[in-house]
C-alpha positions as a Markdown table, in Angstrom:
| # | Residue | x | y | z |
|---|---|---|---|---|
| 1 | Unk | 2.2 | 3.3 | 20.6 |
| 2 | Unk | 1.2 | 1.7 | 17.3 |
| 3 | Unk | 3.4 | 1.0 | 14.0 |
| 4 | Unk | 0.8 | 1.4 | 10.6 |
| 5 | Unk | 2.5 | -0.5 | 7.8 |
| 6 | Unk | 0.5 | 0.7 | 4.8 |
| 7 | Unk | 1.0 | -1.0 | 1.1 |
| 8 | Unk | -0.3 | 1.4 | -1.8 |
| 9 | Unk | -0.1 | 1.8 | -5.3 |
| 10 | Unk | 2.9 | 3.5 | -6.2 |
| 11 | Unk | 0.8 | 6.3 | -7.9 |
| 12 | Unk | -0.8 | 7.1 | -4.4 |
| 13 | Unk | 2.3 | 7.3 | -2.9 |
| 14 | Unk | 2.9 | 11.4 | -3.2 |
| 15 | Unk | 0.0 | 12.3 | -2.3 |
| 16 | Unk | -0.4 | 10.0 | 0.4 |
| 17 | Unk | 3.2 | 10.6 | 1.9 |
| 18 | Unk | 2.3 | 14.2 | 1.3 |
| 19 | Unk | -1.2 | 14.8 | 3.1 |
| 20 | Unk | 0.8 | 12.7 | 6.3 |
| 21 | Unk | 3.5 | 15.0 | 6.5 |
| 22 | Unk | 0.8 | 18.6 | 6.6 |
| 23 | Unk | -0.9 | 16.6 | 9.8 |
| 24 | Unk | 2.7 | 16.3 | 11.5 |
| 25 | Unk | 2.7 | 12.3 | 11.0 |
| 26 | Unk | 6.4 | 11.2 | 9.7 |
| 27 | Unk | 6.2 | 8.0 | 7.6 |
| 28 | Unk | 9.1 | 5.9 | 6.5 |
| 29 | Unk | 8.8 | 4.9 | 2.3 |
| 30 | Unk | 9.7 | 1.4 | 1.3 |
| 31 | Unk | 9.7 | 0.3 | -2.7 |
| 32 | Unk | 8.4 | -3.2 | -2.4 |
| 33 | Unk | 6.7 | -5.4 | -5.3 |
| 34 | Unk | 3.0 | -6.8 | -5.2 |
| 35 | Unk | 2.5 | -10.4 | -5.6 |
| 36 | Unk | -0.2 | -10.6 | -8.1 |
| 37 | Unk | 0.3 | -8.2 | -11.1 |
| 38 | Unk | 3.8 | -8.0 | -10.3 |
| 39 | Unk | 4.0 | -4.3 | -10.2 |
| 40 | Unk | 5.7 | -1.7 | -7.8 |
| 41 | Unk | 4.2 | -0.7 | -4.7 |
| 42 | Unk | 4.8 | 1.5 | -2.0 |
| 43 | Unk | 5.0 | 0.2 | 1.7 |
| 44 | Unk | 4.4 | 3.6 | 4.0 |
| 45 | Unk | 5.4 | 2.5 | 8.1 |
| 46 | Unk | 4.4 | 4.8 | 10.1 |
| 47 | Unk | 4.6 | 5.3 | 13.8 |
| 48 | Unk | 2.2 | 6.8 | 16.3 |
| 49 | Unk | 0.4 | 6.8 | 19.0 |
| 50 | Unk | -2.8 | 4.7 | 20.1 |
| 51 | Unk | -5.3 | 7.9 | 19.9 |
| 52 | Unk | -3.6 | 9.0 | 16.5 |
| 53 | Unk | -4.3 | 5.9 | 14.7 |
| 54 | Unk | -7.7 | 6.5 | 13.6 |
| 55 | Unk | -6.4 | 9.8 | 12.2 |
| 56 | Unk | -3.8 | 8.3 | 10.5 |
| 57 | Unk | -6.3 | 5.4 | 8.8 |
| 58 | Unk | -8.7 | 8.5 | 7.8 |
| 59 | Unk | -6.1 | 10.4 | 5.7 |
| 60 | Unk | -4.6 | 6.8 | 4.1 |
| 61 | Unk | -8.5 | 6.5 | 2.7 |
| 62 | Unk | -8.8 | 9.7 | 1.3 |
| 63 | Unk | -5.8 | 9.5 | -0.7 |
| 64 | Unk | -5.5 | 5.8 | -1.6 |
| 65 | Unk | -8.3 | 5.8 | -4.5 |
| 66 | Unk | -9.1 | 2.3 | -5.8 |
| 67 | Unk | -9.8 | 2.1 | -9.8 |
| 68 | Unk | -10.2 | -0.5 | -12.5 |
| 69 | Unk | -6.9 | -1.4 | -14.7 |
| 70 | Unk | -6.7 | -3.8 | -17.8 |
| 71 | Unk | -3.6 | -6.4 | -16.8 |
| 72 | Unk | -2.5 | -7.6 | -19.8 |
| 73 | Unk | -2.2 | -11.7 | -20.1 |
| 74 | Unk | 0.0 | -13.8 | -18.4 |
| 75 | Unk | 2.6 | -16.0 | -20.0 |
| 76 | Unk | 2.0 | -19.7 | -18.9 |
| 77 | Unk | 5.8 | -20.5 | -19.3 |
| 78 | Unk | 7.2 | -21.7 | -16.1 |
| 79 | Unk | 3.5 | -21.7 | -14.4 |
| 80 | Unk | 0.6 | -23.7 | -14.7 |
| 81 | Unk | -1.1 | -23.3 | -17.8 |
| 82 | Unk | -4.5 | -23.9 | -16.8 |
| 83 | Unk | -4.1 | -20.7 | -14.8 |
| 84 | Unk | -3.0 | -18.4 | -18.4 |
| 85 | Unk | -5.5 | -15.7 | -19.1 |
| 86 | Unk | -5.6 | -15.3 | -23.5 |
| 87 | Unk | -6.3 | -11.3 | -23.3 |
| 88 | Unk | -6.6 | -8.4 | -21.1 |
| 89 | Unk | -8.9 | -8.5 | -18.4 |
| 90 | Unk | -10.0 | -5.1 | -16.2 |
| 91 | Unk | -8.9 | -6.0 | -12.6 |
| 92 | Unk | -9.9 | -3.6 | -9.3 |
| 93 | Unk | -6.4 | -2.0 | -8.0 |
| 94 | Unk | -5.5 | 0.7 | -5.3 |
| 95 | Unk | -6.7 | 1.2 | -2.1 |
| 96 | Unk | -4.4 | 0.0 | 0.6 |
| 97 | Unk | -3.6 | -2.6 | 2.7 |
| 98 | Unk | -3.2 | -1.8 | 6.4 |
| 99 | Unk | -1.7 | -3.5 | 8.8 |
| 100 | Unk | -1.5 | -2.1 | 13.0 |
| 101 | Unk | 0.9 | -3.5 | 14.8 |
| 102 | Unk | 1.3 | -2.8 | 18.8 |
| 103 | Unk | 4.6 | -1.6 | 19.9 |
| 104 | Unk | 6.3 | -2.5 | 22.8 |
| 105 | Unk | 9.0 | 0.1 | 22.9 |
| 106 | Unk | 10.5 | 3.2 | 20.6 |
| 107 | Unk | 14.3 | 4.0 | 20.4 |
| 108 | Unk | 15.2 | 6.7 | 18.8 |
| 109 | Unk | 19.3 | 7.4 | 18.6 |
C-alpha cells in the first residue's frame, strides 16, 4: 500500500479532487500555504495500493496544469533587502508536487 501526498494550486484542487473521486480513489483535502509566493495550496493524501499508483499519478498530471503568473514585488521589511524584487515578475506556477510514501499498515475504525 502506498500514501500519495500531492500539493496543488488551489485552483486545481476541484477538478483534481473531482476526476479522483469518478475512478473510485478517495483523497483526503488539506488547506496548507506554499512557501515561496505565500499563497494557498491544496495538499491532496491519498491512499492506495502499489499497482494503483501509477493510475493515480496519471490523473494528478492531467488535471494539475502548470501556467505563468505575475507575483507582484516583495516588501524588503523584515528580509534581506538584497533579495526585494522592484516590480512584477511572471513566475511558472501549478503542477504538483508528489510525494509516495510506503505504508506499513492501514487502520480504519
Amino acid at each position: 500500500m502506498k500514501l500519495v501526498m500531492a500539493v496543488i494550486q488551489d485552483k486545481d484542487s476541484n477538478r483534481l479532487t473531482d476526476a479522483l473521486g469518478k475512478s473510485k480513489y478517495q483523497s483526503t483535502k488539506l488547506a496548507t500555504t506554499g512557501g515561496f509566493l505565500k499563497e494557498g495550496n491544496t495538499t491532496l493524501i491519498i491512499g492506495c495500493e502499489d499497482e494503483q499508483v501509477n493510475d493515480v499519478l496519471q490523473i494528478i498530471k492531467e488535471n494539475c496544469s502548470q501556467r505563468e503568473q505575475m507575483v507582484a514585488p516583495i516588501s524588503p521589511m523584515g528580509g534581506n533587502a538584497d533579495s526585494y524584487i522592484p516590480r512584477p515578475v511572471k513566475v511558472e506556477v501549478g503542477g504538483a508536487t508528489v510525494f509516495v510514501l510506503p505504508i506499513e499498515s492501514f487502520f480504519q475504525f
